[in-house]
N, C-alpha and C positions, 0 to 999 in steps of 0.2 A: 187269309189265315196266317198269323206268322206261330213259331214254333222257334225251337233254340234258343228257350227262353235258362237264364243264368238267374242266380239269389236275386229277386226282388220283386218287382210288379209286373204283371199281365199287363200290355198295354199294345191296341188293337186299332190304337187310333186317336183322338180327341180324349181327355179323359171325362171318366164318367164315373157312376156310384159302383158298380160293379167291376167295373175293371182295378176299382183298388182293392177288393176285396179277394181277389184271386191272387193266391203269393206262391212261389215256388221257394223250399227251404234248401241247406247246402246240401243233404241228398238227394237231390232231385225228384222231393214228394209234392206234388200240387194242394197246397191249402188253399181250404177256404175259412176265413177269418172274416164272418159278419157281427159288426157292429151293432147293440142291442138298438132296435125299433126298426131294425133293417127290414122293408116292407118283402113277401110273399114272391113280386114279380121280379125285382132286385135279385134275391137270392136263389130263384131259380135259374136266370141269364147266369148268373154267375156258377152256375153248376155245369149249365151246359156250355160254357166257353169252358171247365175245368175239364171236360171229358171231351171238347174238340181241340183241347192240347193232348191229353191221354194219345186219343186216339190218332195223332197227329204220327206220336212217337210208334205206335205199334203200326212199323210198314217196313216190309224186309227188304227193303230195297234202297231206301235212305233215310237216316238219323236224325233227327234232333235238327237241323238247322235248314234254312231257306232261306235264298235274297232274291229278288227278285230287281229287275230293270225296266222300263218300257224304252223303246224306240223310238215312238211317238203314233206308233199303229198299233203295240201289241208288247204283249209280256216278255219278258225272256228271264228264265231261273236260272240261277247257280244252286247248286244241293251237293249238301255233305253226305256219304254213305259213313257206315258203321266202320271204316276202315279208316274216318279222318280226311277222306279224298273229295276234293270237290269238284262236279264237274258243271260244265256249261251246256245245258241244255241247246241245238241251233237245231233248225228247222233242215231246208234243201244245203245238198254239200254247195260249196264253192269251187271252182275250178281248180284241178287238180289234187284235191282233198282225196282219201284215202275211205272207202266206202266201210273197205273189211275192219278195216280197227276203230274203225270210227274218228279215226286222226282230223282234226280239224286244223285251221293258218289260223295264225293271229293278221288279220288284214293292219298294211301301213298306209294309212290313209294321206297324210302328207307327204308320200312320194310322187311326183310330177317327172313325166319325160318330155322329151322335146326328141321328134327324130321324123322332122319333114320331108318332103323327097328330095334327091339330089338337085344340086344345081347344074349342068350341064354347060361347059363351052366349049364350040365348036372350031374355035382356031386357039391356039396360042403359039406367039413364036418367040424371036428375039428381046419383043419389047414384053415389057411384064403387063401381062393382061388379068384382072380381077377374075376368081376362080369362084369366089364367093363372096356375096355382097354381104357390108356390115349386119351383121346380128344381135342383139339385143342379150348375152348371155349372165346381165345381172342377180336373175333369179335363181341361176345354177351353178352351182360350185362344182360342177364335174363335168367335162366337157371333152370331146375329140374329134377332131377332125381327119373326116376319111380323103383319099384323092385316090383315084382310079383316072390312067394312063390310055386312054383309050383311041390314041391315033397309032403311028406308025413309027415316032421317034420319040428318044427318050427327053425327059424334061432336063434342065441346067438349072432349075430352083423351085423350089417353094418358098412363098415368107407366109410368113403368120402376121398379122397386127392387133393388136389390143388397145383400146382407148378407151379414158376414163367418161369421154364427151363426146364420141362421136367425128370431130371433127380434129381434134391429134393423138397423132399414131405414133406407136413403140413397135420397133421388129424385133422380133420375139427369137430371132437365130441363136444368139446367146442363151439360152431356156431349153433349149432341144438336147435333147436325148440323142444316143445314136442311133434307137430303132427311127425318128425322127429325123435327124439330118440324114439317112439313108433315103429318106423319099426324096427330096432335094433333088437326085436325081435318076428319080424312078423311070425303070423302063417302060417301054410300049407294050400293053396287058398288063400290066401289074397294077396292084394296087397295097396302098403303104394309109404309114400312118402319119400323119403332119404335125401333128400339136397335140398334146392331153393334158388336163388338166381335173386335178383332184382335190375338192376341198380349199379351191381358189378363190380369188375376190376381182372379177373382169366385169367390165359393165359389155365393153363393146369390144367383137373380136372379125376382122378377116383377112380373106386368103387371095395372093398374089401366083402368078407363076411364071416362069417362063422355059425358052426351049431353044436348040439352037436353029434348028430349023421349023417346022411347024408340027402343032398335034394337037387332040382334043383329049377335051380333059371333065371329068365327072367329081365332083367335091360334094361333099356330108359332114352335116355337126350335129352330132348326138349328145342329147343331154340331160341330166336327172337331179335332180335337189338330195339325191341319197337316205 
């Protein structure tokens, strides 16, 4: 049934004889306007689609208008109240949704994370040992690299690298930040931040480190499309 009908024609679907015959004028009164030979069963449909608009309107609850959606399972309304306010009918809340006010999220569907588990290495010393193997961070324009210190002595570097292919690399030292060049030479238990990146253009990103004597070391790249 629609309803929130403005100056002109009833129209319920496919047109037919009846549905032009049902007008609403600028007051908001429901005419019916038949055509002389207009048969018996014609002019009665159109009476009673004229009183299941009437009645459409007479509901204290909401006004004059309806839109409706499907999902591909099932209905979902938008309705105006008598106050001009439209709300979205939704079935079960969503996760952390708000019961008492009936607060509902707008879900962002095109948001993606990336946040695998650590990579782990269990020596690094003097020579620069890979902390984390190339990662593919094309798809994500927001990006950081965690590093947790997890031997006995403190680190003497972190690099970053970036590549467009995979196979040449940029060190990315020049790019850092000072919360970032402080990991460089993060202590034993600590963990710091390496590299971040917001609203970038990197295809291929990793991470090198080293130490003066030896330690292990825990690295993460968390990432989101935003």
């Amino acid at each position: 049934m629609s309803s929130g009908l403005m100056k002109g024609q009833y129209n319920k679907g496919a047109a037919s004889a009846w549905e032009r015959i049902v007008q609403l004028d600028n007051d908001g009164n429901v005419i019916i306007s038949a055509a002389s030979g207009t048969d018996l069963r014609t002019l009665l449909d159109a009476i009673k689609t004229a009183l299941e608009i009437i009645d459409d309107w007479d509901n204290s609850d909401y006004c004059k208008s309806e839109l409706y959606g499907n999902d591909g399972a099932s209905n979902v309304i938008a309705k105006m109240d008598s106050n001009g306010q439209v709300y979205i009918l939704q079935g079960a809340l969503l996760p952390g949704e708000d019961s008492g006010s009936d607060y509902r999220k707008i879900k962002k569907d095109e948001i993606e994370a990336y946040a695998p588990t650590k990579t782990s290495t269990g020596t690094v010393d003097t020579t620069e040992d890979e902390i984390l193997a190339s990662v593919d961070v094309g798809a994500f324009p927001n990006w950081t690299v965690y590093v947790k210190n997890t031997g006995a002595a403190a680190l003497t570097d972190v690099i970053v690298y970036t590549s467009p292919d995979g196979t040449n690399w940029a060190n990315m030292d020049a790019a850092k930040s000072t919360i970032e060049s402080a990991c460089e030479t993060l202590a034993a238990g600590s963990t710091g931040i390496a590299f971040t990146v917001s609203g970038g253009s990197f295809k291929y990103v990793k991470v090198g480190a080293t130490c003066g004597t030896s330690t292990s070391v825990d690295c993460w790249l968390v990432a989101n499309v935003g």
